[in-house]
C-alpha positions as CSV (number, residue, x, y, z in Angstrom):
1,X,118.1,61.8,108.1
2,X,120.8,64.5,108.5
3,X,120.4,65.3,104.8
4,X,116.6,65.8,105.4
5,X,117.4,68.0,108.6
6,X,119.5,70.2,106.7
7,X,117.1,70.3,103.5
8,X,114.4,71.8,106.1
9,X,116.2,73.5,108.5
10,X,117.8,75.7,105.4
11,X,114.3,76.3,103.8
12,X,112.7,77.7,106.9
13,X,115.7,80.0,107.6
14,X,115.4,81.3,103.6
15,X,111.5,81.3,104.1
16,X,111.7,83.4,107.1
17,X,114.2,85.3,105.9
18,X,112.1,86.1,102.1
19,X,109.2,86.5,104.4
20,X,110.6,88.9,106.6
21,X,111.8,91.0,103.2
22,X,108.3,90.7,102.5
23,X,106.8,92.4,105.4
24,X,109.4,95.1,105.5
25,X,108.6,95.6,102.2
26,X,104.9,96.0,102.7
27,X,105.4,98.3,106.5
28,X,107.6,100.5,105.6
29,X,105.0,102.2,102.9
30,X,102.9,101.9,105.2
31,X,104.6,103.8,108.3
32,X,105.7,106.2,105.4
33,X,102.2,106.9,104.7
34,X,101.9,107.9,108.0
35,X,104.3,110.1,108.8
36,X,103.8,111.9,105.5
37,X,101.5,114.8,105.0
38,X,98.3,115.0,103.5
39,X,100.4,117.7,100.8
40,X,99.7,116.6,96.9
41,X,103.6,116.9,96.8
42,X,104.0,114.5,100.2
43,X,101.8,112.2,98.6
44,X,103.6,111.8,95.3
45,X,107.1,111.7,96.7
46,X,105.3,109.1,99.0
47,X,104.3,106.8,95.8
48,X,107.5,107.8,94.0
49,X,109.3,105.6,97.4
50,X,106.6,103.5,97.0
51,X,107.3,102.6,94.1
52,X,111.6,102.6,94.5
53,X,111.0,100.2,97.5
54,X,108.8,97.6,95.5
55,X,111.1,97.5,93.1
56,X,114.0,97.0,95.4
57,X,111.9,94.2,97.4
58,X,111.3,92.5,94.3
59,X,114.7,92.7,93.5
60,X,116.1,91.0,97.0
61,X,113.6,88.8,97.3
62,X,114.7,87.4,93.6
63,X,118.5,87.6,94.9
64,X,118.1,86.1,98.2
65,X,116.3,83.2,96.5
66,X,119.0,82.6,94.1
67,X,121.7,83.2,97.1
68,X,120.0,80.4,99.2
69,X,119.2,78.1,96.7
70,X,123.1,78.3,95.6
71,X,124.1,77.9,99.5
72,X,121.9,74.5,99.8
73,X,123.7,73.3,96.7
74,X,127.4,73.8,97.8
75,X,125.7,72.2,101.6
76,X,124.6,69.4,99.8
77,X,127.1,68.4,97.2
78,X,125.0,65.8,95.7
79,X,122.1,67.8,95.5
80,X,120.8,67.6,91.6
81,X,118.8,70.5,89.7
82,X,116.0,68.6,90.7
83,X,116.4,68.9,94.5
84,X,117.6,72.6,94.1
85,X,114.0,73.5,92.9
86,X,112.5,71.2,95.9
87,X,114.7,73.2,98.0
88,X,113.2,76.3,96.1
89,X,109.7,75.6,96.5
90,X,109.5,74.9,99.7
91,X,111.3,77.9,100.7
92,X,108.5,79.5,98.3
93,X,105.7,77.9,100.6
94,X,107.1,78.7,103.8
95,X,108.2,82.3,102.6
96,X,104.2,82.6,101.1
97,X,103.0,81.7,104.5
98,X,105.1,84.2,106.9
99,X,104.0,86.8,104.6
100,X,100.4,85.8,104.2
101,X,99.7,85.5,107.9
102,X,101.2,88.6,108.5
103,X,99.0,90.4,105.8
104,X,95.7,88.8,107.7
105,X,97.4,90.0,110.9
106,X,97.8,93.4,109.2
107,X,94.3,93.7,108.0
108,X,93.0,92.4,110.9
109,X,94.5,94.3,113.7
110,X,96.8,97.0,112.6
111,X,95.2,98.8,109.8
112,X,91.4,97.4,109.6
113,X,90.5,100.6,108.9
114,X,91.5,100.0,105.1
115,X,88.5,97.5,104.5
116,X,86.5,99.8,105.1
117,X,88.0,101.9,103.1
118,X,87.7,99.7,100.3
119,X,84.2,99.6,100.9
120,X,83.8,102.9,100.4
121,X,85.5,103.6,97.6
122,X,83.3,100.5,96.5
123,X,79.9,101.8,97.7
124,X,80.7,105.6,95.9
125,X,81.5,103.7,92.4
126,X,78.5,104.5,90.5
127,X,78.9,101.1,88.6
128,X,77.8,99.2,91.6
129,X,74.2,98.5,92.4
130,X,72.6,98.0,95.7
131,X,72.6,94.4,95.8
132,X,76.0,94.2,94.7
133,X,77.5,96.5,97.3
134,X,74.9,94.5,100.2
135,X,77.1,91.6,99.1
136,X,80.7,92.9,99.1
137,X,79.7,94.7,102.6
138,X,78.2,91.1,103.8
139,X,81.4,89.3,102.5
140,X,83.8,91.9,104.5
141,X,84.5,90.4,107.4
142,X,85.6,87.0,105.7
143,X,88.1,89.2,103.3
144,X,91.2,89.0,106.1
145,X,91.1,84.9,105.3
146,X,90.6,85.3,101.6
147,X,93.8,87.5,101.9
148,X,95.4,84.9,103.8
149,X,94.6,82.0,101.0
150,X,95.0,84.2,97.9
151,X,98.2,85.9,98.8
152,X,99.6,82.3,99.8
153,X,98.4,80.5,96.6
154,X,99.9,83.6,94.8
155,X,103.3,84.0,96.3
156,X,103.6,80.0,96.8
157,X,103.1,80.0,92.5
158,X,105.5,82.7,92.0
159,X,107.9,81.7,94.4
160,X,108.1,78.1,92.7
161,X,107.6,79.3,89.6
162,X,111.1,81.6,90.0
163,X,112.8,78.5,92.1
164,X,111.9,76.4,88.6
165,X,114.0,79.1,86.7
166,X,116.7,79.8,88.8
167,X,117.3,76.1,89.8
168,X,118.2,75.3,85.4
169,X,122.0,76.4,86.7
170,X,121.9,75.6,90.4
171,X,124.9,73.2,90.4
172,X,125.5,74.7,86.8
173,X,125.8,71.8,84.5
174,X,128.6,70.3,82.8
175,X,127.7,69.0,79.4
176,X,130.4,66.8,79.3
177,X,130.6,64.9,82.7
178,X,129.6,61.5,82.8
179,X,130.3,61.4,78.6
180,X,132.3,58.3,77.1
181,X,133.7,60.9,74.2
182,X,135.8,59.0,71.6
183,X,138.6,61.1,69.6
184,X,138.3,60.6,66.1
């Protein structure tokens, strides 16, 4: 039971703490797009940071995975490749659904105002017809809980998708242990 305690006790801590990466990584854009200007030049250094700080996230989230994963194997010294990548999918699914409930939070209560948005950029494309842009404006108050499910169905597949590769060397493997070698 211990062994189960410490296998979900460490994935929520490294779920929370990918999540938290997460949401950092999505406010601070955001509070940068409002204390910017409205300047052409404010708005490109804006997306230039933007851009710097995606990469960065996407960079400690793929670190911190790797770091935690490493730190349940050398906790659990008989933990295999096998229970590594459990380890690293559940932290995936936990990590998906901090972040997803903050993003239906977010579009919800602190910036609803970029539904609509969205709608209008929708409702000016000239591609759109009347019936279609009757449906996308009849779907939008649903769109905070398709957020939710399609953000965590996305970050859960990434997130065990990037525990199955990282958890190949996670204990790295010893092609020799457990071999009956004969010398010749």
């Amino acid at each position: 039971m211990p062994e189960k305690n410490i296998f979900f006790n460490s994935a929520a801590k490294a779920g929370l703490a990918l999540g938290g990466v997460s949401v950092a990584g999505m406010l601070i854009p955001w509070l940068l797009g409002k204390i910017g200007g409205d300047s052409r030049v404010a708005l490109m250094a804006i997306s230039a940071v933007n851009t710097l700080l995606w990469a960065f996230k996407l960079f400690i989230c793929i670190y911190l995975m790797r770091f935690f994963m490493r730190r349940f194997s050398a906790r659990v010294p008989e933990a295999d490749n096998s229970r590594v990548f459990r380890f690293g999918a559940l932290t995936a699914l936990l990590s998906a659904l901090v972040f997803s409930a903050f993003y239906m939070a977010y579009l919800m209560f602190i910036d609803p105002e970029s539904i609509n948005m969205a709608l209008d950029i929708i409702r000016e494309n000239p591609m759109m017809d009347s019936a279609s842009i009757a449906a996308v404006e009849e779907m939008a108050p649903t769109l905070p809980s398709y957020a939710f499910f399609s953000n965590l169905i996305y970050c859960t597949i990434y997130g065990t998708v990037l525990s199955a590769i990282l958890s190949r060397n996670i204990p790295p493997r010893n092609p020799f242990a457990g071999g009956d070698f004969k010398q010749q």
